[in-house]
C-alpha positions in Angstrom: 94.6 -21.0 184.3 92.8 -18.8 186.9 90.7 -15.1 186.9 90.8 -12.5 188.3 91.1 -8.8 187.1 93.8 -7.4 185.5 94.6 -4.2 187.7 93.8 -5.9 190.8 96.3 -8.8 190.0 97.6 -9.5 193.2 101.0 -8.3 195.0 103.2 -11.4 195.2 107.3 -11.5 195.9 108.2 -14.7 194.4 111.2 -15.6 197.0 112.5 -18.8 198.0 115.9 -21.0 198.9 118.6 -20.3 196.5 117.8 -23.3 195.2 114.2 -22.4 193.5 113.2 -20.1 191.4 112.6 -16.3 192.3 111.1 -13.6 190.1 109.9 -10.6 191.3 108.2 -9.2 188.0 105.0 -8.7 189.9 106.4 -6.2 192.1 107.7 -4.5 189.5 104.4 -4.7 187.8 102.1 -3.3 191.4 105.1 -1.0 191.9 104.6 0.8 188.5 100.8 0.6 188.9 101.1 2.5 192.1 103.3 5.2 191.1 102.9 5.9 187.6 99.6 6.7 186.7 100.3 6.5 182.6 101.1 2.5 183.4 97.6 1.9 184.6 96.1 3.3 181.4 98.4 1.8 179.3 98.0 -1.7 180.5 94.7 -1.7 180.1 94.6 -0.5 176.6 97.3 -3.0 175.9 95.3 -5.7 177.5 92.1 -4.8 175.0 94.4 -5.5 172.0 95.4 -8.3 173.4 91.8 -9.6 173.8 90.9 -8.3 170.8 93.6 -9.6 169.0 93.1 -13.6 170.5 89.7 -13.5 169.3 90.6 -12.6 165.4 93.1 -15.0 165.5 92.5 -17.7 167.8 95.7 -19.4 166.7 97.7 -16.8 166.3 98.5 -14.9 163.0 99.7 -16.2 159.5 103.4 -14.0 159.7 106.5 -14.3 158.7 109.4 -15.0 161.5 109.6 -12.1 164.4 113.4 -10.8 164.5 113.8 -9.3 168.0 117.4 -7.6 168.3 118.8 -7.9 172.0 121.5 -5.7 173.5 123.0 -7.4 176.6 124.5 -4.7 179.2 126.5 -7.0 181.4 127.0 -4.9 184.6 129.8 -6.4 186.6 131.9 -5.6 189.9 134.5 -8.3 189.5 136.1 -10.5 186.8 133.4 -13.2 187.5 130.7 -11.3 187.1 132.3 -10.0 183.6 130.6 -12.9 181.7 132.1 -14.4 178.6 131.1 -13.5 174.9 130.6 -17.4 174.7 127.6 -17.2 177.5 125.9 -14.9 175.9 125.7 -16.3 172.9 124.8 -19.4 174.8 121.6 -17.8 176.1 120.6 -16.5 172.6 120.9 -19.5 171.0 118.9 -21.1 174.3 116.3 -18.5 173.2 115.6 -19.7 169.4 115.3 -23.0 170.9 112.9 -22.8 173.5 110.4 -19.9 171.6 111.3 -22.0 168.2 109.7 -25.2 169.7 113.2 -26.9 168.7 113.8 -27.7 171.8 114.8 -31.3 172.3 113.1 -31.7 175.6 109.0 -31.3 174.0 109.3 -34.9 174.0 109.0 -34.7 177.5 105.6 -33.1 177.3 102.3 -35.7 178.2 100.4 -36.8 175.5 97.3 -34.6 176.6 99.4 -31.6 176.2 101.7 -32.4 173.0 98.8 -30.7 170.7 99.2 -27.8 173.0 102.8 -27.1 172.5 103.2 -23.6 170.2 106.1 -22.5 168.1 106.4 -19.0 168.5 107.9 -18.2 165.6 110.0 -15.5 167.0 113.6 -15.4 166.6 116.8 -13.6 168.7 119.7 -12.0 167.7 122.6 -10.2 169.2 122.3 -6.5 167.7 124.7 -6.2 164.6 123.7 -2.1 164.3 123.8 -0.2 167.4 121.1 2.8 167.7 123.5 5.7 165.7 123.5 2.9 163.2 127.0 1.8 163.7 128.4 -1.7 163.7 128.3 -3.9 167.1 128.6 -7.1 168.5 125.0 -6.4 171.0 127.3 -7.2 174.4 127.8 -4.0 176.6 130.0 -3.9 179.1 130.1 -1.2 182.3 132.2 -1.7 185.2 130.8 -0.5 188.8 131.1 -0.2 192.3 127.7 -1.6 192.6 127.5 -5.1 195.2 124.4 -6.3 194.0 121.4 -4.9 192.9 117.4 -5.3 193.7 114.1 -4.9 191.8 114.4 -1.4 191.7 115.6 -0.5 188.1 118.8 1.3 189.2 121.0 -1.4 187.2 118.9 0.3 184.3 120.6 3.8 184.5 124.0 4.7 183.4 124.0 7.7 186.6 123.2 4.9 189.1 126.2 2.6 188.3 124.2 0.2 185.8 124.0 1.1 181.6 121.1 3.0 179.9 118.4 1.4 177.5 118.9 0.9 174.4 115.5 2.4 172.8 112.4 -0.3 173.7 111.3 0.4 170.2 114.1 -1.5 168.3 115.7 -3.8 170.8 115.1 -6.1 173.7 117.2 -4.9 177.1 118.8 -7.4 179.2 120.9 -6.6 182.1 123.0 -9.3 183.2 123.9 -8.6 186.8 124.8 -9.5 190.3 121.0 -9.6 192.0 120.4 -9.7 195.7 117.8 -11.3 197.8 117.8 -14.2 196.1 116.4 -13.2 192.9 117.0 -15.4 189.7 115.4 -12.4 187.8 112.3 -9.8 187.0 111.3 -8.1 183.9 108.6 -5.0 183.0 105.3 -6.3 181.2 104.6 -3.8 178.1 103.5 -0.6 178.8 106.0 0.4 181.3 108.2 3.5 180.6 110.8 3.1 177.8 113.7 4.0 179.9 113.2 0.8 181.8 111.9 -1.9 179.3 113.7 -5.0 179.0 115.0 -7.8 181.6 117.2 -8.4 184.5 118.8 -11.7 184.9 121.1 -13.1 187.6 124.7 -13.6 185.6 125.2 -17.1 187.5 121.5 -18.0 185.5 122.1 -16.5 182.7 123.3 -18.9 179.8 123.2 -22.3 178.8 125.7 -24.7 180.3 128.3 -21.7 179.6 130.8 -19.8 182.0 129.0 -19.1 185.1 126.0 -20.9 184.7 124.9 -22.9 188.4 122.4 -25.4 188.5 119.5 -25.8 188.7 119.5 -22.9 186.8 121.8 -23.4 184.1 120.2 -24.3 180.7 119.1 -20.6 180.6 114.6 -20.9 181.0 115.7 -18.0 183.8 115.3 -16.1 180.3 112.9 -17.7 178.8 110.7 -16.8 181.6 111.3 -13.8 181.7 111.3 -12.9 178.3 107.7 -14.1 178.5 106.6 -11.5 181.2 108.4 -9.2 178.7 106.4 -10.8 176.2 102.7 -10.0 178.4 102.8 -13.8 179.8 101.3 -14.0 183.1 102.8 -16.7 185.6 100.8 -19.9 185.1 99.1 -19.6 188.6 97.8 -16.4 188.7 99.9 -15.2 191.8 96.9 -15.8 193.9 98.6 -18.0 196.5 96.8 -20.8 196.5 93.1 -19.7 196.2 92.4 -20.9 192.5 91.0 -17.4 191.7 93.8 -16.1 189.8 94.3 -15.9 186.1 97.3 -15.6 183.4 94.9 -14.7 181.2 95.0 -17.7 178.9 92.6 -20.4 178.0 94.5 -23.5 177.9 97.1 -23.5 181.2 95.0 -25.2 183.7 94.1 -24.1 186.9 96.8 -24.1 189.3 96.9 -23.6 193.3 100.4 -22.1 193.5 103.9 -22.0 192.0 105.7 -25.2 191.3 109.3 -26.3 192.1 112.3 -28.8 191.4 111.5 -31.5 188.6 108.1 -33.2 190.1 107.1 -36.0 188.2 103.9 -36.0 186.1 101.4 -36.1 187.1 101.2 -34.1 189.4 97.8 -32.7 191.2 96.9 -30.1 193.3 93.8 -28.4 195.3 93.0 -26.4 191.8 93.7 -29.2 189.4 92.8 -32.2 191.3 92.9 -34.9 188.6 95.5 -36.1 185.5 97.0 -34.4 183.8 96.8 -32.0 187.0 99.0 -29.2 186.8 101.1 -28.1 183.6 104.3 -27.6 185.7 106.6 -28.5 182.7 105.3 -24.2 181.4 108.0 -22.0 181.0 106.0 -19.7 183.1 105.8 -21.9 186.3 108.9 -22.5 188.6 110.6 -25.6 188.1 114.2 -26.2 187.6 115.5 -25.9 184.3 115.1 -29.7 183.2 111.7 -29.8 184.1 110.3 -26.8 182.1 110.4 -27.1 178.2 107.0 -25.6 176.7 104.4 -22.5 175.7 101.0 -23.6 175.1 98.7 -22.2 171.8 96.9 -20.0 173.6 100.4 -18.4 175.4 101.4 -17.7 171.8 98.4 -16.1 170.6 99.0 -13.8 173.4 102.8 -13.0 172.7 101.5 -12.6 169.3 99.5 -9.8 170.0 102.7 -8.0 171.2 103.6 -7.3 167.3 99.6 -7.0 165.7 98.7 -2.9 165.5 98.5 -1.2 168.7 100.5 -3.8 170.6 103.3 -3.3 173.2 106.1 -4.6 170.7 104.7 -3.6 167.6 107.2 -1.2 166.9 110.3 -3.9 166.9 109.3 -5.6 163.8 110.9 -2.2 162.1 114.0 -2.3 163.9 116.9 -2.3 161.9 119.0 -3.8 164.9 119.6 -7.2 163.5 120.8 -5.6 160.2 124.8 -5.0 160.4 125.2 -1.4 158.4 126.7 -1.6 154.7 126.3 -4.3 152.1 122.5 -3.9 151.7 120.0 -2.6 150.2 117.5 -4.6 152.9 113.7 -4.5 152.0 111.5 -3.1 155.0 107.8 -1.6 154.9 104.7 -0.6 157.2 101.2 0.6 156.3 99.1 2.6 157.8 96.5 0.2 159.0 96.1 -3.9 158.6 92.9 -4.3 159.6 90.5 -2.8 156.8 87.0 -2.7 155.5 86.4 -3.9 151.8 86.8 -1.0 149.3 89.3 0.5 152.0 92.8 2.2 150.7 96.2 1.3 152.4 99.2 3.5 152.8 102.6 1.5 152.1 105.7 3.2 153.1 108.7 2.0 152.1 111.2 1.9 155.7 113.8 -0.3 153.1 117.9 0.9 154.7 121.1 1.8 152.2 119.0 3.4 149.9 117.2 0.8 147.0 117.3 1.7 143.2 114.3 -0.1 142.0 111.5 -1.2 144.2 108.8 -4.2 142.9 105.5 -4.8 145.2 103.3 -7.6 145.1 100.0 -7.4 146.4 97.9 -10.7 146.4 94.1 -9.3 146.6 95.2 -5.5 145.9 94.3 -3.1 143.4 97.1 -2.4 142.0 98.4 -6.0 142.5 101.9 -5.0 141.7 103.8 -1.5 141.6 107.7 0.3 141.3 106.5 2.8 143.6 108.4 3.7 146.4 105.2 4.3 148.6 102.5 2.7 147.1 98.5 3.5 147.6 96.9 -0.2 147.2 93.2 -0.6 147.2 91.9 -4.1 148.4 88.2 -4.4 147.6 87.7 -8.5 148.4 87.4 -10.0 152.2 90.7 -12.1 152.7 93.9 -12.2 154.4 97.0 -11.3 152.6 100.7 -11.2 152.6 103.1 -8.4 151.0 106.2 -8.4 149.0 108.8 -5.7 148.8 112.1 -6.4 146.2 114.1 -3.6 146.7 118.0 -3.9 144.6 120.6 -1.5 144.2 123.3 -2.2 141.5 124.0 -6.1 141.3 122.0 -6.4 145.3 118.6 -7.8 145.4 116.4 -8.0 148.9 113.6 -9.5 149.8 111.3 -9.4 152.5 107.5 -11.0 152.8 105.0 -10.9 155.7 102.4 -13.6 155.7 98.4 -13.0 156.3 100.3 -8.6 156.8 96.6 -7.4 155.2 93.2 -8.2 157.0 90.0 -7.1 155.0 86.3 -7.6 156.7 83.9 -7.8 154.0 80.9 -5.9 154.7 76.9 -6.8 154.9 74.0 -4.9 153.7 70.6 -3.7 155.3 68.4 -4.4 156.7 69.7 -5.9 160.1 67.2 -8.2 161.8 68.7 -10.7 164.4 66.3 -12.4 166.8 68.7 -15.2 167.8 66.6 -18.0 166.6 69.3 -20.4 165.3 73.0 -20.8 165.1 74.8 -18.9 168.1 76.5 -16.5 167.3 74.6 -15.4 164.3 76.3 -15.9 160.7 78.1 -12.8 160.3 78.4 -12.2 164.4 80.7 -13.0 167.1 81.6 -13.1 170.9 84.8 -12.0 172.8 85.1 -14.0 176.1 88.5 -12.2 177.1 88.6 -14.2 180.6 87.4 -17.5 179.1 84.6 -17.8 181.9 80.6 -16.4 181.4 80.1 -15.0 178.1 77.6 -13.9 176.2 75.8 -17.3 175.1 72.1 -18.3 174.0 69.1 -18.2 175.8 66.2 -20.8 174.5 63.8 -20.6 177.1 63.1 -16.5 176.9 62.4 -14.1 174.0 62.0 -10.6 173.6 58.6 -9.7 174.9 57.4 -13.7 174.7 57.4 -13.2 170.7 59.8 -16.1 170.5 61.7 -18.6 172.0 65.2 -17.4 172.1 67.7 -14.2 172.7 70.9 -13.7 173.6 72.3 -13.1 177.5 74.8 -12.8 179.5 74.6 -14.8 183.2 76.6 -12.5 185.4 74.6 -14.4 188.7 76.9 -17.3 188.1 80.3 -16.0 189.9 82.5 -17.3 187.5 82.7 -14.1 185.5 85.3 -12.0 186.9 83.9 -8.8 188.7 84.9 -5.7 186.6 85.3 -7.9 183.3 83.7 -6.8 179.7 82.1 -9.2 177.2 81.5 -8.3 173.8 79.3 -9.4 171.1 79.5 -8.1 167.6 77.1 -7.2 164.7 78.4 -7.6 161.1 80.4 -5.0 159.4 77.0 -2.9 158.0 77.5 -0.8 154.6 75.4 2.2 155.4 76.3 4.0 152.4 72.8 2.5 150.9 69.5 2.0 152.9 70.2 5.0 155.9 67.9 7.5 156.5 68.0 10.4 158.6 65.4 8.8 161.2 67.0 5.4 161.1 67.6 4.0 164.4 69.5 0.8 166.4 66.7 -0.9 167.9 66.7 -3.8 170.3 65.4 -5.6 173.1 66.8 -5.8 176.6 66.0 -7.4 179.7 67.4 -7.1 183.1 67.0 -7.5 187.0 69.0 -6.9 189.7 70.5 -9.3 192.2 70.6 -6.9 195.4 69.6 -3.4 195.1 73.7 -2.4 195.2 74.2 -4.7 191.7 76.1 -2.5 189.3 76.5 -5.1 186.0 76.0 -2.2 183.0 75.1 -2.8 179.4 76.5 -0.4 176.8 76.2 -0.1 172.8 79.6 0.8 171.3 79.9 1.7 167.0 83.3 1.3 165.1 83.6 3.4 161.5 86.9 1.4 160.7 86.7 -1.8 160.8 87.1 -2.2 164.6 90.3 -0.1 165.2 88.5 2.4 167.4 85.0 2.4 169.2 82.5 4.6 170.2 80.2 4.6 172.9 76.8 5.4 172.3 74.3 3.7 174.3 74.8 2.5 178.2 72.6 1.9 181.1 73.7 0.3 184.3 72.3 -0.6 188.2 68.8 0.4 189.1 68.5 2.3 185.8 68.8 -0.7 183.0 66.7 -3.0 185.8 63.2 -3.8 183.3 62.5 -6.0 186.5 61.5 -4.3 189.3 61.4 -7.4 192.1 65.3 -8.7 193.1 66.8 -11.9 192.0 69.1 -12.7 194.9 68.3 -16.1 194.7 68.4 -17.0 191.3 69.3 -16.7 187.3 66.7 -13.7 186.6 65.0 -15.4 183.6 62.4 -12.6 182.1 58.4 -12.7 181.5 56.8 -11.3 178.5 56.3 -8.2 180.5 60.3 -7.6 181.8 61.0 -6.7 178.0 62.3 -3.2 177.0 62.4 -1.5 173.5 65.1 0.9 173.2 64.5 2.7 169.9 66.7 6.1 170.6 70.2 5.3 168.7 70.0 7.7 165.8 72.3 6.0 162.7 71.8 9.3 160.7 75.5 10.3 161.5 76.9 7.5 159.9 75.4 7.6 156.8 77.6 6.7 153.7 80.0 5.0 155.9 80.6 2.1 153.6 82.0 0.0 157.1 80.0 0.3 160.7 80.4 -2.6 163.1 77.9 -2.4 167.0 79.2 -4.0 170.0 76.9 -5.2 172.8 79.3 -5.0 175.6 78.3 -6.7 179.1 79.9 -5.2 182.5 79.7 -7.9 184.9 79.2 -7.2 188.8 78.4 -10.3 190.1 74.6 -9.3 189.4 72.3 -10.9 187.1 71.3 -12.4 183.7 71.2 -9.0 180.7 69.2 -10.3 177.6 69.6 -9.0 174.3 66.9 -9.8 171.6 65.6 -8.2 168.0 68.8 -6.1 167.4 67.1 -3.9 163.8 68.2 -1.8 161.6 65.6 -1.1 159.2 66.6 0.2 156.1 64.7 1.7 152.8 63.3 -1.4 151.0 61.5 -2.0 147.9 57.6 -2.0 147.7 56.2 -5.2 147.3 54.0 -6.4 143.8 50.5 -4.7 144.1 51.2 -2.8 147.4 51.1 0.6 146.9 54.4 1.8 149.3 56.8 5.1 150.1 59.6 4.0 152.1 60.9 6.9 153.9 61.7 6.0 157.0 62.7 3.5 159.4 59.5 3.7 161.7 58.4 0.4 161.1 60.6 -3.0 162.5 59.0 -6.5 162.6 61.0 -8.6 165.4 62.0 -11.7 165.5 62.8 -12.2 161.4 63.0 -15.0 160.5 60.1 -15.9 162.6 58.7 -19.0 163.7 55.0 -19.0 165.6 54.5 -15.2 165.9 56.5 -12.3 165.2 55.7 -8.6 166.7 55.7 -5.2 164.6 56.4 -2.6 166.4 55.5 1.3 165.2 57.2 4.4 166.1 55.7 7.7 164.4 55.9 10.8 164.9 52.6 11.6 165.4 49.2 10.4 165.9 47.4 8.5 163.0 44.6 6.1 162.3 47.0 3.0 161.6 45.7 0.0 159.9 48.0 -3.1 160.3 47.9 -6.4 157.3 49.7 -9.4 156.3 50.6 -10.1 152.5 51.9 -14.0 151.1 54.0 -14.2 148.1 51.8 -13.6 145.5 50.7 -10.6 147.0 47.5 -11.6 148.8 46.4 -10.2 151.9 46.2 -13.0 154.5 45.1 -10.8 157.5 44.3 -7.8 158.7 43.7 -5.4 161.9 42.6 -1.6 162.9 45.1 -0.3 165.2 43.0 3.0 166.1 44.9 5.7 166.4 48.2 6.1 167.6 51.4 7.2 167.0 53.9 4.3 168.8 52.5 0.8 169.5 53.4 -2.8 168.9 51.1 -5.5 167.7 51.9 -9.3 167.9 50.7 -11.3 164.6 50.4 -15.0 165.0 52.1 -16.8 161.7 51.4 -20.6 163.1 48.9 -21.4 160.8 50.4 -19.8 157.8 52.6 -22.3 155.7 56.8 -21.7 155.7 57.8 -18.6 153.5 57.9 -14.6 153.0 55.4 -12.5 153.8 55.2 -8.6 153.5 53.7 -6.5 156.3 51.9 -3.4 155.4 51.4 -0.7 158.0 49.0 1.8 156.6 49.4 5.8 158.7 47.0 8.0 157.7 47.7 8.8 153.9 51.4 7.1 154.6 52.3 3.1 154.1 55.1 1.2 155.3 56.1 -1.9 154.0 58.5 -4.8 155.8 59.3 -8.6 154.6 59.2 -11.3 157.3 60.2 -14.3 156.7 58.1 -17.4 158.2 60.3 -20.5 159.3 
């Protein structure tokens, strides 16, 4: 496992004798990215969900078995290239095998990788029902005056002397071929234009111990590799050749110099993994013969998985009818209009059931209703939880059945106030932290606290080069419920900190909002370079670790467009570039509390914040008016005496540190007295 970005992955043919492996999907992939601007974009939204996706489910989700239909267009010249029936099934059944984790070989796999070997859960099938919906075997035939063909997608194309796409949305394209220069075989990653989704495979590789088949290639993993870049799988090595920078994007490969070949025996080492187990050469995705790959790893599924969750690049297939031969049904099938949902949120069911049901019978484990006849039911889930779905559909003496596992996500949802100091347990109850390249995230800093009010925030070391230049790190709030408590001068306040390496450093920091539970975000806070620097002195030399004095208060995110949204979720989101530390501390929300016994109160506003709460030594308050006022400032204990007090003057914003070290554990109310105006706050003393 190696970094490096995404878009800048590097241009690498993957030639070699005829007698190792050869796959030029990464010139298909810097091809596309060169001349079709759409690709770009769409790999990089792809590889968000992705990210976003691994760090929901970080073992990949609780669902039923993926059905992938796969139409095979065997392109041929001469009778030998005109593979057999028997071949092709071959090669399916190879694929069940291999992405089923029955393969009999995993027992070839070292004990310190066995707990990483994954069952995909995904299963192949030659189409039954072509795309008019009529009966077919999934084996296309087309006869040509073509030699051979190269990377260049004319075997794709029905005018060029190859066979057109099936559509990507409902099956997996292979295109079994004669392939020059070499090449075992190449695929498109998702993303890439419809017309030309799918794989193209050698015909002598293409099979398991069947017809044609040659060695070393002949136990069909030519497919199985390539079905991964189809799948978003990166090769194991990054395709940096042999600088251990490069990355597949997946936590548990290990590092890797370079593409491996033949059947090495274990273990074996290289300049990137220099001690046992060394390298993971056995991974489908590396380049070894046939016998000497036989395994996906955890983390390669939770990518693959991400293909089918909303928004991903195969997410459309688990609809397809293509595995379903037309007549004798009816077949249950359904979608809903969103899976990842807020508590109290409302989902859409839509019956997509073929050969037209009778009677319909939901179950909904969690929902409101938890059962319905409806055709397209409106099911209300109001408790946090994962949940499957069940559709019965029958017609006359025909019953179907069809069940996806963990199909429902709800977040549950917290209430106001919001006052994180990052004190103790990292992340924060209720948080959490996307890493997306596994390297410098956003962690815990003990040693530095917002303005020297305490002893701990949150930050993000982008002086340590392991964090790739260009990469974003995320750390999440809570889902809030802002339909109580928001006020229209309520703000997002919090404390940043931040110098620069060299006067060029660009790392950025930006606040992002989602209003549905994470499906979309919203930028509406960022500073970057010279302008987020609190620091005025460079750090060239150094982690930048700040003084009580390098502390900033940004109080100007106005929360009084969101109010009565019942689910709004903050991301602090890190752009690294190779500069320095960013610190986070006192992330509030203040919302409108309660007055406290015998303190005379009106809580209209959110002009008040005490930071960090819970406290331990000292905590500040910090006052943000609109105006000018003779402000008193005092300290209450439980039973509502007043422990301390202290004349601010007058002023209109200010911040004032109160030292709670020789007041015993507990909650205390702070009053802020403006003018003929009080404000009231709990803190709570550790």
């Amino acid at each position: 496992m190696k970094k490096i970005l995404l878009g800048a992955l590097s241009l690498l043919t993957c030639c070699g004798a005829s007698a190792q492996r050869t796959c030029n999907t990464m010139n298909v992939h810097q091809r596309l990215l060169q001349s079709d601007p759409q690709y770009a974009a769409q790999r990089a939204a792809l590889e968000q969900q992705s990210q976003a996706y691994s760090a929901q489910y970080l073992h990949g989700a609780q669902r039923s078995v993926i059905t992938i239909p796969v139409v095979v267009h065997v392109i041929y010249r001469n009778a030998a290239g005109n593979i057999s029936d028997a071949q092709v099934q071959s090669q399916i059944a190879r694929l069940n095998l291999d992405y089923h984790k029955l393969n009999a070989d995993t027992a070839h796999v070292p004990a310190a990788w066995s707990p990483l070997i994954a069952d995909c859960n995904i299963q192949f099938c030659l189409a039954q029902r072509d795309p008019a919906g009529l009966p077919t075997n999934g084996i296309v035939r087309r006869q040509t005056t073509v030699t051979s063909w190269l990377d260049d997608d004319k075997v794709k194309y029905t005018a060029q002397g190859g066979d057109d796409a099936w559509p990507a949305s409902s099956y997996l394209n292979i295109w079994v071929c004669d392939l020059g220069q070499s090449l075992l075989g190449y695929s498109q990653f998702p993303g890439g234009p419809a017309a030309t989704d799918g794989c193209v495979i050698l015909n002598t590789a293409f099979g398991d111990h069947t017809g044609t088949v040659q060695a070393p290639f002949n136990i069909g993993r030519t497919v199985t590799h390539e079905v991964g870049h189809w799948l978003n799988l990166y090769h194991t090595w990054g395709d940096d050749n042999g600088a251990c920078t490069g990355s597949d994007l997946v936590a548990d490969t290990p590092n890797e110099a370079d593409a491996t070949y033949g059947a090495p025996t274990f273990p074996l080492t290289d300049n990137c993994s220099g001690t046992s187990p060394g390298v993971m050469f056995m991974n489908y995705m590396d380049y070894c013969d046939d016998t000497a790959l036989y395994m996906f790893t955890v983390g390669q599924n939770v990518r693959i998985q991400a293909n089918f969750g909303v928004g991903g690049g195969h997410a459309a297939i688990l609809n397809s009818l293509g595995c379903v031969a037309p007549g004798g049904g009816p077949y249950a099938n359904f979608t809903a209009d969103k899976l990842n949902i807020c508590a109290g949120d409302v989902v859409q069911f839509t019956d997509m059931s073929i050969d037209t049901p009778t009677i319909y019978q939901w179950t909904f484990p969690g929902g409101t209703p938890s059962t319905s006849t409806d055709v397209n039911p409106l099911v209300t889930y109001n408790t946090p939880g994962t949940y499957d779905v069940t559709l019965t559909v029958t017609k006359d003496t025909r019953r179907n059945t069809k069940t996806i596992s963990g199909y429902i996500s709800v977040k549950g949802t917290s209430a106001l106030p919001l006052a994180e100091g990052f004190e103790g347990t990292f992340p924060p109850a209720g948080w959490s932290v996307t890493n997306p390249d596994n390297q410098t995230g956003w962690a815990q800093k003990s040693t530095a606290g917002g303005f020297g009010q305490s002893t701990s925030s949150a930050y993000l070391d982008n002086y340590t080069q392991t964090n790739i230049r260009g990469q974003y790190d995320y750390i999440y709030t809570p889902v809030l419920d802002f339909t109580q408590g928001i006020t229209a001068d309520s703000k997002l306040k919090f404390d940043y900190a931040y110098a620069q390496k060299r006067s060029t450093s660009k790392d950025s920091l930006f606040v992002q909002y989602s209003a549905d539970c994470g499906a979309t975000w919203t930028t509406i806070w960022k500073n970057g370079s010279a302008g987020l620097a609190t620091a005025h002195a460079l750090y060239g030399n150094s982690v930048f670790v700040p003084t009580d004095t390098n502390w900033v208060r940004d109080s100007t995110i106005s929360l009084a467009s969101m109010n009565g949204l019942a689910g709004v979720q903050f991301a602090f989101v890190n752009l690294s570039n190779h500069g320095n530390a960013i610190y986070l501390d006192n992330v509030n929300i203040d919302a409108v509390v309660q007055p406290h016994t015998g303190v005379a109160t009106i809580a209209d506003a959110a002009k008040v914040s005490v930071v960090p709460n819970p406290a331990k030594d000292k905590c500040a308050v910090f006052i943000d008016l609109q105006e000018q006022e003779a402000v008193s400032l005092s300290l209450y204990n439980v039973i509502g005496q007043q422990v301390w007090v202290h004349d601010m003057g007058i002023v209109s914003s200010t911040s004032q540190t109160i030292d709670l070290s020789a007041y015993p554990a507990g909650v205390y109310t702070v009053r802020v007295q403006a003018g003929e105006k009080s404000y009231t706050r709990k803190v709570v003393k550790e």
